[in-house]
C-alpha positions as CSV (number, residue, x, y, z in Angstrom):
1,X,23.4,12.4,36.2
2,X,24.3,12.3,32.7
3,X,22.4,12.1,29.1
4,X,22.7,9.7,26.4
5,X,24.3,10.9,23.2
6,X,24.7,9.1,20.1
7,X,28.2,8.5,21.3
8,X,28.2,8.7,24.6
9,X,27.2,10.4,28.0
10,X,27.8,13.8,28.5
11,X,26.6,16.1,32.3
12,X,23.0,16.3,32.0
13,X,22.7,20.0,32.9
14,X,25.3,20.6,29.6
15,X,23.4,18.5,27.5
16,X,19.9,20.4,28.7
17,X,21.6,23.9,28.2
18,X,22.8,23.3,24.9
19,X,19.6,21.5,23.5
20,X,17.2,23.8,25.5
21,X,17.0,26.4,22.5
22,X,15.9,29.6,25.0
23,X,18.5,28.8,27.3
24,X,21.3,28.2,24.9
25,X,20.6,31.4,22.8
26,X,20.2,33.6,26.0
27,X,23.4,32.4,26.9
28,X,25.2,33.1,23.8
29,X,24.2,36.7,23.8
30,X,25.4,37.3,26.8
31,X,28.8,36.9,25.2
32,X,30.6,39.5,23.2
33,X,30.1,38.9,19.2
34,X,33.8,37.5,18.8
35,X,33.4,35.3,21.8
36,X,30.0,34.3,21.1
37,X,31.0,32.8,17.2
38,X,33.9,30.8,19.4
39,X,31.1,29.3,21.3
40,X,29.1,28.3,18.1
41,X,32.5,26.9,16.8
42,X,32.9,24.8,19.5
43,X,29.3,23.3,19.7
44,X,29.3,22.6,16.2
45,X,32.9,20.7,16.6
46,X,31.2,18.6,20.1
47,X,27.6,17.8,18.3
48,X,29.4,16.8,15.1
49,X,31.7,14.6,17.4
50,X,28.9,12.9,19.5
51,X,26.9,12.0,16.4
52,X,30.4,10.7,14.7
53,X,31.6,13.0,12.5
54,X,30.2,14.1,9.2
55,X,27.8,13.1,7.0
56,X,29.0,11.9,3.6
57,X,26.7,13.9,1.5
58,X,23.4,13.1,-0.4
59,X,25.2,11.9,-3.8
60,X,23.9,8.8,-5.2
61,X,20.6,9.3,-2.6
62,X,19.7,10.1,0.8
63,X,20.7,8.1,3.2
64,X,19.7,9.0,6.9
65,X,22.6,10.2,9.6
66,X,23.2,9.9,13.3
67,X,23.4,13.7,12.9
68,X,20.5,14.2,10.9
69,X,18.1,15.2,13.6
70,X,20.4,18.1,14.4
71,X,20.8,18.8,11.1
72,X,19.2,21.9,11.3
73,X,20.9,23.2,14.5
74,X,24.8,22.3,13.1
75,X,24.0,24.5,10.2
76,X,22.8,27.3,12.6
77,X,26.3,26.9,14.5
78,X,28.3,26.3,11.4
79,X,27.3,29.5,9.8
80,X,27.6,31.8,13.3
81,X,30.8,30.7,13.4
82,X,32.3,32.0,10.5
83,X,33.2,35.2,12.0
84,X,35.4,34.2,14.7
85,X,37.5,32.3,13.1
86,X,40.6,33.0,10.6
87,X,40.1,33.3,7.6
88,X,41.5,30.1,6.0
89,X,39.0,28.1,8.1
90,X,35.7,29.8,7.0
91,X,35.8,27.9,4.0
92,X,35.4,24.9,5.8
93,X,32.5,26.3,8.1
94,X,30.4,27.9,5.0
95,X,31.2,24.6,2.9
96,X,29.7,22.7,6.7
97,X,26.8,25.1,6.5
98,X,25.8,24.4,3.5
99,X,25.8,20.7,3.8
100,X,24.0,20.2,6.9
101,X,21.5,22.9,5.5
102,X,21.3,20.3,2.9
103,X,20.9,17.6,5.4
104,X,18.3,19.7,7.2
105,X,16.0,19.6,4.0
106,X,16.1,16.1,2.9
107,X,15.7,15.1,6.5
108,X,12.4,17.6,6.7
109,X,11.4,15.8,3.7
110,X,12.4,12.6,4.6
111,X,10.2,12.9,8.2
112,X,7.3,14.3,6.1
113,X,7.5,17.9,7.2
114,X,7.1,19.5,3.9
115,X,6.2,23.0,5.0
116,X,9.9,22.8,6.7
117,X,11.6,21.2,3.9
118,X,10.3,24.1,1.5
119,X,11.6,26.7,4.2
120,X,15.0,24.8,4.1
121,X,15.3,24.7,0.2
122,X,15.1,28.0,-0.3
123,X,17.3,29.4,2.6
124,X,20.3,26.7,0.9
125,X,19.4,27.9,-3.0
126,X,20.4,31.4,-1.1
127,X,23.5,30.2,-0.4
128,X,24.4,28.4,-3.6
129,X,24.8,29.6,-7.2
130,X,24.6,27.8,-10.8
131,X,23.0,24.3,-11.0
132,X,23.1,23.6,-7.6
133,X,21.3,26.8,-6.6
134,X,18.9,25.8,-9.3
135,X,18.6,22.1,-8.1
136,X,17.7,23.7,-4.7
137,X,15.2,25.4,-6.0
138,X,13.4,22.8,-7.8
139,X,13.7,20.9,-5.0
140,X,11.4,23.5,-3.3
141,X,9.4,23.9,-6.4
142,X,8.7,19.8,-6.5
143,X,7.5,20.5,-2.8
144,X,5.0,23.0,-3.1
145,X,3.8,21.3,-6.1
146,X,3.0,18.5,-3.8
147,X,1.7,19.7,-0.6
148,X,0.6,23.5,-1.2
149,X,-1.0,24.6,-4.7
150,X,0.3,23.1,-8.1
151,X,0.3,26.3,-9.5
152,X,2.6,28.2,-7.0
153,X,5.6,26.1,-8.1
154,X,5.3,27.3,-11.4
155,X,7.7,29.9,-10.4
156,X,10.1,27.8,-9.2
157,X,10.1,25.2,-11.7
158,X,10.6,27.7,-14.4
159,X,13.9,29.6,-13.0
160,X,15.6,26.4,-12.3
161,X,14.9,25.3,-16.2
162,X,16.4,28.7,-17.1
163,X,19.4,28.3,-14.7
164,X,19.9,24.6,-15.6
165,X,20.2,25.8,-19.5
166,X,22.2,28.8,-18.4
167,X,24.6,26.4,-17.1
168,X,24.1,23.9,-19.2
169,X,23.4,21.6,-17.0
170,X,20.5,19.3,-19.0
171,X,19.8,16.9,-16.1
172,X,18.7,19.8,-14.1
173,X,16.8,21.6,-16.9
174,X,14.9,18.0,-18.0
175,X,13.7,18.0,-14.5
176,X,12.3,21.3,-14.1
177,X,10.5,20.3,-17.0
178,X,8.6,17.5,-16.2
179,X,8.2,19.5,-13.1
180,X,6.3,22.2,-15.3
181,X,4.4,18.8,-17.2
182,X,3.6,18.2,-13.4
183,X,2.0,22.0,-12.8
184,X,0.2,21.6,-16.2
185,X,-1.6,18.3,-15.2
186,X,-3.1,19.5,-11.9
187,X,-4.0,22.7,-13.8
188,X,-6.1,20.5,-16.2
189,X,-4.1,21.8,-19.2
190,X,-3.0,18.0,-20.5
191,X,-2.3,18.7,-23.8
192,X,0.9,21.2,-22.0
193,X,1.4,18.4,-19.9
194,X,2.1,15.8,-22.7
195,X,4.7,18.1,-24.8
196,X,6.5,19.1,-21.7
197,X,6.7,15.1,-21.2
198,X,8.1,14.6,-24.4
199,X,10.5,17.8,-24.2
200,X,11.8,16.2,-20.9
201,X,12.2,12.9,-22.0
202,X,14.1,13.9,-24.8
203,X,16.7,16.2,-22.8
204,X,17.0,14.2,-20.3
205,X,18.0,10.9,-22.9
206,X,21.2,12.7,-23.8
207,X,22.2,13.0,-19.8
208,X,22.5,8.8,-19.8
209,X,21.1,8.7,-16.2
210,X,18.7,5.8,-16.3
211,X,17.5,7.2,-12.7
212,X,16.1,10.6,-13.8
213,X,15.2,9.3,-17.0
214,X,12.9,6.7,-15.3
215,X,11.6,8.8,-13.4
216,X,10.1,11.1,-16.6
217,X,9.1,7.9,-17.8
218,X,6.8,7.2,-14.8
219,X,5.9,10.6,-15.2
220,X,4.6,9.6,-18.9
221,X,3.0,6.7,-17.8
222,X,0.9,7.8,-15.4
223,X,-0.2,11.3,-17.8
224,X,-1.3,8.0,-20.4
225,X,-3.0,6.3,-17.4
226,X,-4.9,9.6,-16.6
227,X,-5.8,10.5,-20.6
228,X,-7.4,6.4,-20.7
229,X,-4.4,5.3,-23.1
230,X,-4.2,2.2,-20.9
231,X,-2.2,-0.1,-23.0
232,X,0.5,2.7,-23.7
233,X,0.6,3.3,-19.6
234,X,1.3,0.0,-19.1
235,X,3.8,-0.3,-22.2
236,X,5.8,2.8,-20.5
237,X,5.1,2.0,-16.6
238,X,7.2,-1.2,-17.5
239,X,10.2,0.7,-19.3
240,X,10.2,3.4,-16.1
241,X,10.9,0.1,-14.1
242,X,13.5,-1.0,-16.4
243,X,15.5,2.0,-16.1
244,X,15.1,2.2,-12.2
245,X,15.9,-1.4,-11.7
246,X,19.0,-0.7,-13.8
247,X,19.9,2.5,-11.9
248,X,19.4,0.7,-8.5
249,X,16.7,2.5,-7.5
250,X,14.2,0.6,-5.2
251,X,12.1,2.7,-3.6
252,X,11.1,4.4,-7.1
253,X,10.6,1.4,-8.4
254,X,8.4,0.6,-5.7
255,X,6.1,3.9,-6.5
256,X,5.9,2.9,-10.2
257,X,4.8,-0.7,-9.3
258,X,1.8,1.0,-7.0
259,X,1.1,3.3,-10.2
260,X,1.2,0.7,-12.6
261,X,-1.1,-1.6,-10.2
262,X,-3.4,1.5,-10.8
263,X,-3.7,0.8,-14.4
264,X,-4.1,-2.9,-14.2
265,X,-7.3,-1.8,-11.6
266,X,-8.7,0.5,-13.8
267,X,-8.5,-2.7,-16.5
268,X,-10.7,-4.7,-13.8
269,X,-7.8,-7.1,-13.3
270,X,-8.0,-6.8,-9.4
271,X,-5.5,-9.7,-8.9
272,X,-2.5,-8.3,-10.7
273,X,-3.4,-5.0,-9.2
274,X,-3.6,-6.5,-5.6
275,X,-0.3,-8.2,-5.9
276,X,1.6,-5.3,-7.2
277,X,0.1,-3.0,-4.9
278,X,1.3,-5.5,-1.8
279,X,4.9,-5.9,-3.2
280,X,4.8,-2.2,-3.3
281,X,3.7,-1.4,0.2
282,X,6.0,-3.9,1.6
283,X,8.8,-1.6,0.2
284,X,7.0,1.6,1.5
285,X,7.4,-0.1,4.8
286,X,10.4,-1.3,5.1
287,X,12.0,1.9,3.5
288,X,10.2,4.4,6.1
289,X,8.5,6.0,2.6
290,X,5.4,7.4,4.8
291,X,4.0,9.1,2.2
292,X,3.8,6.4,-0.6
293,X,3.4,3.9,1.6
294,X,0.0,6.2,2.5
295,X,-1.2,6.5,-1.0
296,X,-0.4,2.7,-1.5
297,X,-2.7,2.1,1.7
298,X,-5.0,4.4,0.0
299,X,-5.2,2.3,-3.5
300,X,-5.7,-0.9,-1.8
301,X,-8.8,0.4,0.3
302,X,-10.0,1.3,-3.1
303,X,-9.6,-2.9,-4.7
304,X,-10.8,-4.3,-1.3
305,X,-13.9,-1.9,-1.8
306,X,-14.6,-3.4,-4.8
307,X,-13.8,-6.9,-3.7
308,X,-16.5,-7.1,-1.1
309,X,-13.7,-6.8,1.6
310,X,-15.3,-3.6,3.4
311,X,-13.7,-4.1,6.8
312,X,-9.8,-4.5,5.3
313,X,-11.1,-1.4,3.1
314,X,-12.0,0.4,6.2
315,X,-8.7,-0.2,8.0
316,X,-6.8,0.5,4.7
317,X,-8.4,4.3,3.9
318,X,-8.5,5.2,7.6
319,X,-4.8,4.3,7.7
320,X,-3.7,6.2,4.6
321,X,-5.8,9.1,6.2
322,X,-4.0,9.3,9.5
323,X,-0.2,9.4,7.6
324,X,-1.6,12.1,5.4
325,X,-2.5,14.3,8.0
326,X,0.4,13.6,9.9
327,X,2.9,14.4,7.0
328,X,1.0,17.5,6.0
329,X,0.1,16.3,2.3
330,X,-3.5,17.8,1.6
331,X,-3.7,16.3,-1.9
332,X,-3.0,12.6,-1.5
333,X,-5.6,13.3,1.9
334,X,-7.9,15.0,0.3
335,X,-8.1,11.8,-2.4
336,X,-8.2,9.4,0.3
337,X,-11.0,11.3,2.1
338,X,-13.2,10.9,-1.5
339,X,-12.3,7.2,-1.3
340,X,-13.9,6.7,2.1
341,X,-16.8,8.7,1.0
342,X,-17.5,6.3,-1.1
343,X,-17.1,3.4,1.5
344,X,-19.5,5.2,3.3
345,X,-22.0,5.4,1.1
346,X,-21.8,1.5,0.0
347,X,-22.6,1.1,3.5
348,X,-25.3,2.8,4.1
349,X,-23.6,6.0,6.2
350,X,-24.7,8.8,3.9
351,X,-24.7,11.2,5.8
352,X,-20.7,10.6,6.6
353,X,-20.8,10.1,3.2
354,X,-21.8,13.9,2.2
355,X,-19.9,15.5,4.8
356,X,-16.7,13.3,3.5
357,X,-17.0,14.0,-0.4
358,X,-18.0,17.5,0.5
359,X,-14.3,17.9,2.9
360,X,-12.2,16.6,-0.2
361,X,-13.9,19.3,-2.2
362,X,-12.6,21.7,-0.4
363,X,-9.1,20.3,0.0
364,X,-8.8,19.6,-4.0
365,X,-10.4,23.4,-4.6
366,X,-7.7,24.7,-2.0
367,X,-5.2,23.4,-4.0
368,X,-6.1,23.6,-7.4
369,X,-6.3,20.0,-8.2
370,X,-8.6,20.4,-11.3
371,X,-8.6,16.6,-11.9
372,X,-9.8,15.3,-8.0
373,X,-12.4,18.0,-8.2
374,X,-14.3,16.8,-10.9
375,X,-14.0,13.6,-9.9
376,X,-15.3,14.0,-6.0
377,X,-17.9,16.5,-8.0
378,X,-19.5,13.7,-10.1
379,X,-19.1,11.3,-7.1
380,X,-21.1,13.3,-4.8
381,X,-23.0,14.2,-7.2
382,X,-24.1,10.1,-7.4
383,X,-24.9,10.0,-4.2
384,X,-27.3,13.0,-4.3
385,X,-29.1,11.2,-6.9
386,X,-29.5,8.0,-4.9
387,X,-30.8,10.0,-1.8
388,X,-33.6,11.4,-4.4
389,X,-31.7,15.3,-4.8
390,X,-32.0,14.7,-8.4
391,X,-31.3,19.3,-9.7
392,X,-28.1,19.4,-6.9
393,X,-27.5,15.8,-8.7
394,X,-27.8,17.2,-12.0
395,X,-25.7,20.2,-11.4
396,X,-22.6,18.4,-10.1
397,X,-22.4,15.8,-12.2
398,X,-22.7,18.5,-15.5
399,X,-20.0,20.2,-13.6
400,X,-18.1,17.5,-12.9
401,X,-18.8,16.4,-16.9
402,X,-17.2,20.3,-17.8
403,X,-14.3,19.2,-15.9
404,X,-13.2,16.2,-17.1
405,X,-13.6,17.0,-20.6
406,X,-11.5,20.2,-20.1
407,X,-8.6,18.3,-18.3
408,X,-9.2,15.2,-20.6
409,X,-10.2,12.7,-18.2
410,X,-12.1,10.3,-20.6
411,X,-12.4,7.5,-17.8
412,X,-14.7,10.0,-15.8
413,X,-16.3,11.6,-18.3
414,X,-17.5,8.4,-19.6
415,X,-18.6,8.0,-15.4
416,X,-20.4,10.8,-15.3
417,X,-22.4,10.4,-18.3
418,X,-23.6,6.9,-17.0
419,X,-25.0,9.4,-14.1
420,X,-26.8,11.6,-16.0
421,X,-28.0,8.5,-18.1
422,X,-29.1,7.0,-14.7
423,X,-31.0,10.4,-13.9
424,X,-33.2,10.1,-17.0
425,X,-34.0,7.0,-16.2
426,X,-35.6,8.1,-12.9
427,X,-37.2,10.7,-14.8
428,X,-38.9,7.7,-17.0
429,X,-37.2,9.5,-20.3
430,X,-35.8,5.7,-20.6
431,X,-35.2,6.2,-24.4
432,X,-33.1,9.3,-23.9
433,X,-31.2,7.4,-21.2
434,X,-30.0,4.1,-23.0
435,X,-28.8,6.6,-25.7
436,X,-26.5,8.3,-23.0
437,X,-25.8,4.8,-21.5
438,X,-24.4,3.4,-24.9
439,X,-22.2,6.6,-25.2
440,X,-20.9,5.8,-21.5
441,X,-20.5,2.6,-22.4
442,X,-18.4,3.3,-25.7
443,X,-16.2,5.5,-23.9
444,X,-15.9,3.0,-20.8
445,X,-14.7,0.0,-24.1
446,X,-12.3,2.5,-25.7
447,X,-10.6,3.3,-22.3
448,X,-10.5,0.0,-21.3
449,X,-12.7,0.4,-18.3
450,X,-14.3,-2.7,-17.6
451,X,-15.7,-1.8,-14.0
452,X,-17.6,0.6,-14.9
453,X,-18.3,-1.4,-18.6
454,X,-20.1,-4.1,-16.3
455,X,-22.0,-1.1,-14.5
456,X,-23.0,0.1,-18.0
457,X,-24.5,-3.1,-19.7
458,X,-25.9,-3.8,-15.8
459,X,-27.6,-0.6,-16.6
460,X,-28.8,-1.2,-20.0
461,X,-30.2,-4.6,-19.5
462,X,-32.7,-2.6,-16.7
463,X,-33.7,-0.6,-19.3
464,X,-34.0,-3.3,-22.2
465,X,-36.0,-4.7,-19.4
466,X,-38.3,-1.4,-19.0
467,X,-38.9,-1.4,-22.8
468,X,-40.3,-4.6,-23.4
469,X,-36.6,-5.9,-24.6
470,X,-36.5,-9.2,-22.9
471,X,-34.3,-11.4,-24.9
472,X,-31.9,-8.1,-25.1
473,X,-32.4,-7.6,-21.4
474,X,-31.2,-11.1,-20.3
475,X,-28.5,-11.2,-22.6
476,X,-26.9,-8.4,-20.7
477,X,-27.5,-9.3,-17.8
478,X,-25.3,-12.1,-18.4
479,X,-22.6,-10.2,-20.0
480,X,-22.3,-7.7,-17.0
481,X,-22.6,-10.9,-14.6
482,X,-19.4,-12.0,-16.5
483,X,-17.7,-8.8,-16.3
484,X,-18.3,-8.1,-12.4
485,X,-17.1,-11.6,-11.7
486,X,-14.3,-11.2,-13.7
487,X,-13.4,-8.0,-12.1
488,X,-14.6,-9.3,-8.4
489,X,-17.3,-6.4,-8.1
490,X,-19.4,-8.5,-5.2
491,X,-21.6,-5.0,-5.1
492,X,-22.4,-5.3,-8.5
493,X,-22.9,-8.8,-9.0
494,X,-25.5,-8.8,-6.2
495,X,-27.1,-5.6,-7.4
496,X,-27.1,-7.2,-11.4
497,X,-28.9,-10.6,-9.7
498,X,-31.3,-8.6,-8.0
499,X,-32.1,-6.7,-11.1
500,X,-32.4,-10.0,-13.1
501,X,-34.4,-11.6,-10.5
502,X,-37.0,-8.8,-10.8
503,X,-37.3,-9.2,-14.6
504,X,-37.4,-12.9,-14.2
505,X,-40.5,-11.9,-11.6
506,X,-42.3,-9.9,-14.2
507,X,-41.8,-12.8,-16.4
508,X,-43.5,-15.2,-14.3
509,X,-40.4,-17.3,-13.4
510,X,-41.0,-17.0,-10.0
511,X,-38.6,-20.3,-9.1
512,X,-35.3,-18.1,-11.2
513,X,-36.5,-15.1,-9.6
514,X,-35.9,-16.1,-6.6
515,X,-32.7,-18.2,-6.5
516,X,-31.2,-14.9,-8.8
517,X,-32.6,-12.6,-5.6
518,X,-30.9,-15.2,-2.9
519,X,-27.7,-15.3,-4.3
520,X,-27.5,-11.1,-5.2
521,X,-28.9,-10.3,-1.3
522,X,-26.5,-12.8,-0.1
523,X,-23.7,-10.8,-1.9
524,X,-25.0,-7.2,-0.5
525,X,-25.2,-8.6,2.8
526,X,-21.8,-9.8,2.8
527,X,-20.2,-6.2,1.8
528,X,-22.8,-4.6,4.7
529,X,-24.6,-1.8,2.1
530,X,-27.7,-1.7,3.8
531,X,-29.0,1.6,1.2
532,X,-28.9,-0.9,-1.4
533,X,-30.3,-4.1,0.5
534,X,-33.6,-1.4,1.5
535,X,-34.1,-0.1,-2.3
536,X,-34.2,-3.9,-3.8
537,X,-36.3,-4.9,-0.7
538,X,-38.4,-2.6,-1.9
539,X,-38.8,-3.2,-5.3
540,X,-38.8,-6.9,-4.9
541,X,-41.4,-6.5,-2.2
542,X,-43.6,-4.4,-4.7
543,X,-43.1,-6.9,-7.6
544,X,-44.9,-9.7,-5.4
545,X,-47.4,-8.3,-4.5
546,X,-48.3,-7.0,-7.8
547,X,-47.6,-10.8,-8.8
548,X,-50.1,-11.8,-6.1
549,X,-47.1,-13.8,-4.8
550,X,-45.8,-13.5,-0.8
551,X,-42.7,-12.0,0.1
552,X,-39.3,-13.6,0.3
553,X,-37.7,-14.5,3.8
554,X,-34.3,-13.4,4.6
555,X,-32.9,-16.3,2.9
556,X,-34.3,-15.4,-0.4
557,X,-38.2,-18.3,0.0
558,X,-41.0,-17.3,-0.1
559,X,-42.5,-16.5,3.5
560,X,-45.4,-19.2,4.1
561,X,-49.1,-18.2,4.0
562,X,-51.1,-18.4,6.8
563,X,-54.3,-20.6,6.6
């Protein structure tokens, strides 16, 4: 019998004793230590023949190998070789030993084994010295920034800055810098974050390298995205672009087109976002980018949420989950859990709900991702206050509200004061609350929210409504009708017509009441959130009867009277 190689057969029982590792080892160290680095030297020369030769390098960009999945094991042989052979060939065997260490890493990272990439970064930066020892390092730095805790590559990032002045090597030092802009912005300290941007994009300008240089751009673009300066993000999403288009870069370009559909979500332009978002995924895909094309998977649960497309949002966020947890990265899962929270409270599973928003806690407390936390803290802290926990509702979302202004996250803070506005409004302190509201709502207008705009006004017309401010009260209703349709919100459009249809009630228009309430339950229905349907069944119920009118059927009539 005999065993497929990449080039060939070879006997099956050599090809199991050379890939079964306890085997092969046991039966190198029965050999004496001369003999034994002749062995090595020969099974590197037969696996780098049967997977055709060497690999070219990673210059210009990883590109994957027929020897890439032994990557790992070449190196192994290369460097136990070195002692059994003359001396004018162990220059070739540590110069093989370092590249398919090399190859070992980017594959790790290219499979979405980080924890093994790390491992294989560092043992290579041991190996090398100057810039490329410090490249190595950052490499491993960029890493544990990603997957482990923001703050552990600190370390990292700063000695391959040092080493990349040292050397003077200003591609390498620009990067370790908006590496360290990277640490600073996980760590909540923005203000850092922004003048290690600007530091890096000016360095890296003189290296003429419109790849790296696109990259810190992105980088810029997305810390403008974060801080609200939504215009600028766009402005500087589209000149990272440029520069990667121009360097030949797809798949970054791909990442900045999911980042910049991001902003144009955030804007409530859901079709612009979709369509970048789906050109971006589509490269994900096709380039084997597991990880982006997770967190794309992830964003597009997130517009399909909003959109009234639950079950497409379902599949999306369940996907992104499952290539998280299978390329080990905790903070783009941890994120994704938060967003089907969220699902799962629009449709009714609150208890899955909790649990979920409670797990990304932990994961974005784990890691130190300052940002994430306060945002699953104020969403959780939402969905306490709609289950009636109104002091464990109160508590997160002022938490949540400590965070976002100490990280600068005006698009949450403005969030979680509409929460606390919405809590005094259950209190009856309606006054108090339409003050808070109209500060949300400023903040939502000079971030360019206009989601969470349509839920402010939404929420202001309810309490015009409360105080006797009809005229006001309809007004607004209309204006957050235009914004949710606009943006697509289906949840919000039915909730604002069920809202109106109640005022319209109280008002004795019992004919508008109840075409507004047939068209907003037909909406909630659609989008399955049942917790919702039950609270305006209730109030709508209640407001009837205190009208002295009979209920409404499923199909938004009145039910008929019996004689």
């Amino acid at each position: 019998m005999k065993a497929l190689t990449p080039h060939g057969f070879v006997p099956a029982e050599t090809a199991y004793l050379f890939r079964h590792a306890l085997l092969r080892d046991a039966a190198y160290q029965l050999q004496l230590p001369g003999d034994r680095a002749r062995l090595h030297a020969v099974a590197f020369q037969l696996l780098k023949a049967l997977c055709g030769g060497a690999p070219s390098g990673t210059r210009g960009g990883f590109r994957t190998h027929p020897s890439d999945p032994f990557a790992e094991e070449l190196a192994g042989h290369a460097a136990a070789a070195e002692t059994g052979v003359p001396d004018g060939k162990r220059a070739a065997l540590a110069a093989a030993h370092r590249l398919y260490l090399r190859r070992a890493a980017e594959f790790s990272q290219f499979q979405g084994r980080p924890v093994n990439a790390i491992r294989l970064w560092r043992q290579l930066a041991e190996l090398l010295e100057g810039a490329e020892r410090g490249e190595a390092i950052r490499r491993s730095a960029d890493l544990i920034g990603q997957f482990d805790h923001a703050g552990k590559a600190e370390k990292g990032f700063q000695e391959a800055r040092a080493i990349g002045r040292a050397t003077g090597d200003r591609r390498l030092e620009g990067r370790a810098v908006v590496g360290l802009a990277g640490v600073r912005t996980e760590t909540g300290k923005v203000a850092e974050a922004e003048k290690f941007l600007g530091e890096a994009i000016r360095i890296l300008k003189t290296c003429r390298d419109p790849h790296v240089l696109g990259v810190a751009y992105s980088s810029l673009a997305s810390h403008f995205r974060q801080t609200g300066r939504l215009d600028l993000a766009v402005k500087t999403h589209r000149e990272a672009i440029a520069l990667l288009r121009r360097a030949g870069e797809g798949a970054s370009t791909a990442v900045v087109l999911a980042n910049l559909s991001q902003v144009h979500r955030e804007r409530g332009e859901m079709k612009e976002s979709e369509r970048l978002l789906l050109r971006a995924l589509a490269h994900h895909r096709a380039s084997a980018q597991k990880r982006s094309e997770a967190i794309a998977l992830s964003n597009l649960s997130i517009i399909y949420k909003i959109t009234g497309r639950v079950q497409e949002a379902t599949r999306a966020v369940e996907a992104a989950i499952a290539i998280h947890r299978q390329t080990g990265d905790r903070r783009y899962e941890g994120i994704a859990l938060g967003n089907r929270a969220i699902l799962f409270q629009e449709t009714g599973r609150i208890e899955e709900a909790i649990r979920g928003h409670r797990e990304a806690l932990a994961i974005h407390r784990e890691i130190g991702n300052r940002r994430s936390e306060g945002v699953t803290l104020g969403n959780l802290g939402e969905l306490l206050r709609e289950c009636g926990s109104a002091n464990e509702a109160r508590a997160l979302i002022e938490a949540a509200l400590l965070i976002h202004r100490q990280v600068n996250n005006r698009r949450s803070e403005g969030v979680a004061l509409g929460g606390l506005a919405h809590l005094l409004d259950d209190e009856g302190r309606l006054a108090q609350a339409s003050a808070l509201e109209e500060k949300a709502l400023a903040i939502h207008q000079e971030v360019g929210n206009r989601e969470f705009q349509g839920h402010a006004i939404a929420h202001l017309a309810t309490l015009d409504a409360s105080q006797g401010r009809i005229d006001q009260a309809r007004g607004r209703f209309r204006e957050a009708l235009q914004l949710h349709r606009a943006i697509g919100d289906s949840r919000m459009e039915g909730s604002t017509l069920c809202h109106s249809a109640l005022l319209e009630l109280e008002q004795g228009r019992s004919d508008a009441s109840a075409e507004a309430w047939r068209r907003g339950i037909e909406l909630l229905r659609g989008i399955g959130d049942t917790t919702l349907l039950r609270q305006m069944d209730a109030e709508m119920l209640a407001a009837r009867s205190r009208a002295g009118l009979p209920p409404l059927d499923e199909a938004g009539g009145p039910v008929a009277r019996e004689n």
